[in-house]
C-alpha positions as CSV (number, residue, x, y, z in Angstrom):
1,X,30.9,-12.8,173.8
2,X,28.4,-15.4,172.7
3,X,29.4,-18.5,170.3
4,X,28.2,-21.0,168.8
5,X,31.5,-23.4,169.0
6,X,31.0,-26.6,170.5
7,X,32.3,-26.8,174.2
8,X,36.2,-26.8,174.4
9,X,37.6,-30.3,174.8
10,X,35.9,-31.0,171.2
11,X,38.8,-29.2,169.8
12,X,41.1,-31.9,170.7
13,X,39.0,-34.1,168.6
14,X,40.8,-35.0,165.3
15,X,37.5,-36.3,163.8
16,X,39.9,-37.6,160.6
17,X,38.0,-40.2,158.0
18,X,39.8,-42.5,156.0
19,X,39.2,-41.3,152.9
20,X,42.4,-39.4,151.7
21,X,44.0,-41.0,148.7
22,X,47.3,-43.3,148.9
23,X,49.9,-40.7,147.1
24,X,52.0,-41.7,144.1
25,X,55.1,-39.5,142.9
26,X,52.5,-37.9,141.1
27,X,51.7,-36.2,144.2
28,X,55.0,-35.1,144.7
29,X,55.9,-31.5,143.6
30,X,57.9,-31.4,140.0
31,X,62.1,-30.8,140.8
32,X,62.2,-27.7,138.7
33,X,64.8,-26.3,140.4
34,X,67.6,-26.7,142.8
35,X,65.7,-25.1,145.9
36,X,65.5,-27.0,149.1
37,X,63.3,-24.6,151.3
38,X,60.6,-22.5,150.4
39,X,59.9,-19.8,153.0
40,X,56.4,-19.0,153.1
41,X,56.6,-16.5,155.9
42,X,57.1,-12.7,155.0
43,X,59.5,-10.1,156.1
44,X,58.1,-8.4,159.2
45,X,59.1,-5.1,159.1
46,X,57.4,-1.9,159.9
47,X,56.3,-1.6,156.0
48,X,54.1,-5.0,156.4
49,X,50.2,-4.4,156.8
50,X,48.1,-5.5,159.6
51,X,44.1,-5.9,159.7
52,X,42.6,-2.7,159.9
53,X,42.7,-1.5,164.0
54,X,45.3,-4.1,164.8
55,X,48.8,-3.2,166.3
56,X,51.4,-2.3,163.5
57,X,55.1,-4.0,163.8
58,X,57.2,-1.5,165.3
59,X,60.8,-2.1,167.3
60,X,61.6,-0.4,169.7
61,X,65.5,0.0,170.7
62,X,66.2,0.2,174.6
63,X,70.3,-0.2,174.0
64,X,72.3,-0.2,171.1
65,X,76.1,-1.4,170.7
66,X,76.2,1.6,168.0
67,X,75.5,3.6,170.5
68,X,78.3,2.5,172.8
69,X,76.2,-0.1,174.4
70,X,77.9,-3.8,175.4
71,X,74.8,-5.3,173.8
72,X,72.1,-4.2,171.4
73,X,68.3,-5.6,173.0
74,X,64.8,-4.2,171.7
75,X,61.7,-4.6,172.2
76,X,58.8,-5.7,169.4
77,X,55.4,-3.9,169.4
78,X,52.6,-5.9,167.1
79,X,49.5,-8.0,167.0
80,X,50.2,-11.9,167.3
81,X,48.1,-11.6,164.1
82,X,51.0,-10.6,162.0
83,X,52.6,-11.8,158.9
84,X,52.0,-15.4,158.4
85,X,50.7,-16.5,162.0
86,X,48.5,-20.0,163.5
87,X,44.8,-18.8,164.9
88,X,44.2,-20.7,168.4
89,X,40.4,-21.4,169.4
90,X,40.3,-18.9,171.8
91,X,40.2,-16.5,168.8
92,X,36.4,-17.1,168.6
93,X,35.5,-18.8,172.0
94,X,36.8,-17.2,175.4
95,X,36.5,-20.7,177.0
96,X,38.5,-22.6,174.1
97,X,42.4,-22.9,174.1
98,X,45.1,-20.5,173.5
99,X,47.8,-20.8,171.1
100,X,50.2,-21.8,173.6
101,X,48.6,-25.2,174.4
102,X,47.4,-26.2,170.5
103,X,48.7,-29.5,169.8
104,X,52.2,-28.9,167.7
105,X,51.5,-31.9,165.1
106,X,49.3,-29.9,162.8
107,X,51.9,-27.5,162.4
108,X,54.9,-30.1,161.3
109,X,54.6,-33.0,158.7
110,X,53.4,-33.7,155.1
111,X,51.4,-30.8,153.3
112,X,50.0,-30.5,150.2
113,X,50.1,-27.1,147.8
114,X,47.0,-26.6,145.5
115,X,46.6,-23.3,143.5
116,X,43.6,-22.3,143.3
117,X,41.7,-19.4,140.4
118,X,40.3,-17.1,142.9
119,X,38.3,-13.8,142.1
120,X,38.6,-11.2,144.4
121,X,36.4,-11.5,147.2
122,X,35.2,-14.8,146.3
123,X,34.4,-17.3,149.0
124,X,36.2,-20.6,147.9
125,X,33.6,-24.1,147.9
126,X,34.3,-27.6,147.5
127,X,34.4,-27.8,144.0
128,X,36.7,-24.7,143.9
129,X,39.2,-27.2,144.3
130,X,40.3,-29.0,141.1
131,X,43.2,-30.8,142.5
132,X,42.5,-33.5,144.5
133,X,43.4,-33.5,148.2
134,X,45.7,-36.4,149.3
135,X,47.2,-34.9,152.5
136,X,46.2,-33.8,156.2
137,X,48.0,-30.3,155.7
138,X,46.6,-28.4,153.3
139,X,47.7,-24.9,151.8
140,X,45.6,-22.7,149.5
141,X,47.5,-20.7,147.1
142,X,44.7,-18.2,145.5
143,X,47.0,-14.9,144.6
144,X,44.3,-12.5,145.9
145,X,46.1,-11.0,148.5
146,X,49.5,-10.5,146.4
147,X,51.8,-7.9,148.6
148,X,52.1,-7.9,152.3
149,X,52.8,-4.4,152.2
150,X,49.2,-3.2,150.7
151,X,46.6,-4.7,152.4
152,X,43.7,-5.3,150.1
153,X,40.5,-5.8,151.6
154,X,38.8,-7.9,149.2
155,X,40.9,-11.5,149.4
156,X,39.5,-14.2,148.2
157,X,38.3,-16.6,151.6
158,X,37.1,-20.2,152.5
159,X,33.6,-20.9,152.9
160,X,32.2,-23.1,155.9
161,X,30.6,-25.7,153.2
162,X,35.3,-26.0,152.1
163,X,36.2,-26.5,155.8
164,X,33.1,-29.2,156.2
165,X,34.0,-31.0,153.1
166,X,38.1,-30.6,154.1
167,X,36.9,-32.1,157.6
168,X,35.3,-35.1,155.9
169,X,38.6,-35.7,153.4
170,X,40.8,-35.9,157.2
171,X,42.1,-32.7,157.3
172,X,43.8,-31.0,160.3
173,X,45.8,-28.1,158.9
174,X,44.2,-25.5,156.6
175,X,46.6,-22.5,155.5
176,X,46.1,-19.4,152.5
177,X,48.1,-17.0,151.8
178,X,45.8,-14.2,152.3
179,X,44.7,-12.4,156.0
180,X,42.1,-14.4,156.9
181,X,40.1,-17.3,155.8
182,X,37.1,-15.3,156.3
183,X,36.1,-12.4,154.3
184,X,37.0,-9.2,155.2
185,X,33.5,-7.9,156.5
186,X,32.5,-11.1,157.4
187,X,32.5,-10.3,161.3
188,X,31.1,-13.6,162.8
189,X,33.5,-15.5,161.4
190,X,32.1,-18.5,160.0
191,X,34.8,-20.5,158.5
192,X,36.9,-19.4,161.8
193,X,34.2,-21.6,163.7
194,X,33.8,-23.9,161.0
195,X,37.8,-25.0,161.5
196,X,38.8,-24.3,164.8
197,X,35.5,-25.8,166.2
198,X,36.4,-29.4,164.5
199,X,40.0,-29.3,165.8
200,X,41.8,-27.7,162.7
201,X,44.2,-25.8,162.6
202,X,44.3,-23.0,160.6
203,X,47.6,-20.7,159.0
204,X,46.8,-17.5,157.6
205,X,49.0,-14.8,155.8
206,X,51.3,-17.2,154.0
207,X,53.3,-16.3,150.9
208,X,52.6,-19.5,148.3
209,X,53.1,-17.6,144.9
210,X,56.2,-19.1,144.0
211,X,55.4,-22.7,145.2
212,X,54.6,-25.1,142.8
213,X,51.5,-27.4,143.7
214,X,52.4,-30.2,145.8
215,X,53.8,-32.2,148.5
216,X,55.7,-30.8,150.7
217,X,57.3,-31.4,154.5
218,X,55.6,-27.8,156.8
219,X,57.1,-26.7,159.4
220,X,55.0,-23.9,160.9
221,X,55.6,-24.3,164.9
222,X,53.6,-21.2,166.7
223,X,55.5,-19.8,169.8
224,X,54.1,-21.4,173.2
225,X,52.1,-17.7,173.8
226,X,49.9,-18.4,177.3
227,X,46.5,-17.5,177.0
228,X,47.2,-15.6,173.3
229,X,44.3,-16.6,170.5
230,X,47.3,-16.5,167.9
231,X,51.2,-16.3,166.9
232,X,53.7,-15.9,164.5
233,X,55.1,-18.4,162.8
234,X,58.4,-19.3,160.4
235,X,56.9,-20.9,158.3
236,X,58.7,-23.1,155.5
237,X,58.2,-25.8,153.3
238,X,61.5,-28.7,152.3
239,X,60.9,-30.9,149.7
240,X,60.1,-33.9,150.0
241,X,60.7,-37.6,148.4
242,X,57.7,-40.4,147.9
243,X,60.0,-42.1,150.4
244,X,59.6,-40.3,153.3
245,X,57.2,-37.8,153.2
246,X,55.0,-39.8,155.8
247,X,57.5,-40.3,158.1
């Protein structure tokens, strides 16, 4: 198909600025409780929802020790696009990389958490964002996509004017916790392009509702899938301490 990405070894430009803010333990998110690890990532089951035409999760058994079996081994059926999963390039641009050779350092290291007020089917801009962005990870918590297991088609989404203005701020990992960070009828993918065609990555399908705004250490790693435009990923958050967190 025809694109309007830049040329492929542009997306192994990091095109960072200077401009993001030194963090204080301000920054840091508030010890209300005695939990380590967030997960982020939800169940996959059959029950979760998957865009409309894609591949449901099913599994498929081939032995089973209930059965009498020495092992049990089965086989999963499903879009890479499931759950909470890392778009490669190649999702918008044939000639761009796949998942499997994406640079792993956007997916591990510092993050930030902001919370956003997003109206259903809104398209989020630069000044949707009231917290100010002092990380290179950043994840978008707007609550309009709020149970895996009903997909909803009018999530709130990132508008091309966010990712340029992210870009500028030295962003390289964008993440919401909704399917896509395009709108749902919004076929030629703009904020897709707008990412992926400066080099960053982008997490969709995460579960942030009960993760209080802040800094956090991600760890989001996408399987090494040759050729794939996307994967799964685990994805968590730990904790972190002004003393480490940019280790």
């Amino acid at each position: 198909m025809t694109s309007a990405l830049p040329s492929a070894d542009i997306y192994y430009e990091c095109n960072l600025t200077t401009d993001i803010k030194p963090l204080t333990t301000n920054d840091y998110a508030p010890m209300t409780d005695d939990k380590p690890i967030y997960d982020i990532t939800p169940p996959i089951s059959s029950d979760i929802k998957v865009w409309p035409g894609d591949t449901p999760s099913t599994r498929e058994v081939l032995r089973d020790v209930q059965r009498g079996d020495a092992s049990t081994t089965s086989v999963l059926h499903a879009t890479v696009h499931l759950g909470a999963h890392a778009d490669a390039p190649n999702h918008c641009d044939a000639d761009a990389p796949s998942i499997g050779e994406c640079d792993l350092d956007a997916y591990l290291g510092p993050c930030q958490v902001i919370h956003v007020h997003a109206d259903r089917g809104a398209r989020l801009l630069p000044d949707s964002l009231k917290t100010p962005v002092v990380a290179q990870r950043l994840l978008i918590a707007t609550g309009a996509y709020p149970n895996p297991l009903e997909f909803n088609r009018d999530f709130a989404a990132l508008s091309p004017e966010l990712i340029e203005s992210l870009r500028h701020r030295g962003v390289k990992l964008i993440g919401i916790d909704t399917p896509s960070v395009d709108p749902f009828e919004a076929e030629d993918l703009p904020a897709h392009r707008a990412a992926l065609g400066h080099g960053i990555a982008i997490l969709e399908g995460l579960v942030l509702d009960g993760v209080p705004e802040g800094m956090y250490e991600l760890i989001a790693l996408p399987l090494k899938l040759i050729g794939f435009e996307a994967s799964p990923v685990r994805a968590i958050l730990k904790r972190t301490s002004p003393q480490n967190s940019l280790r």
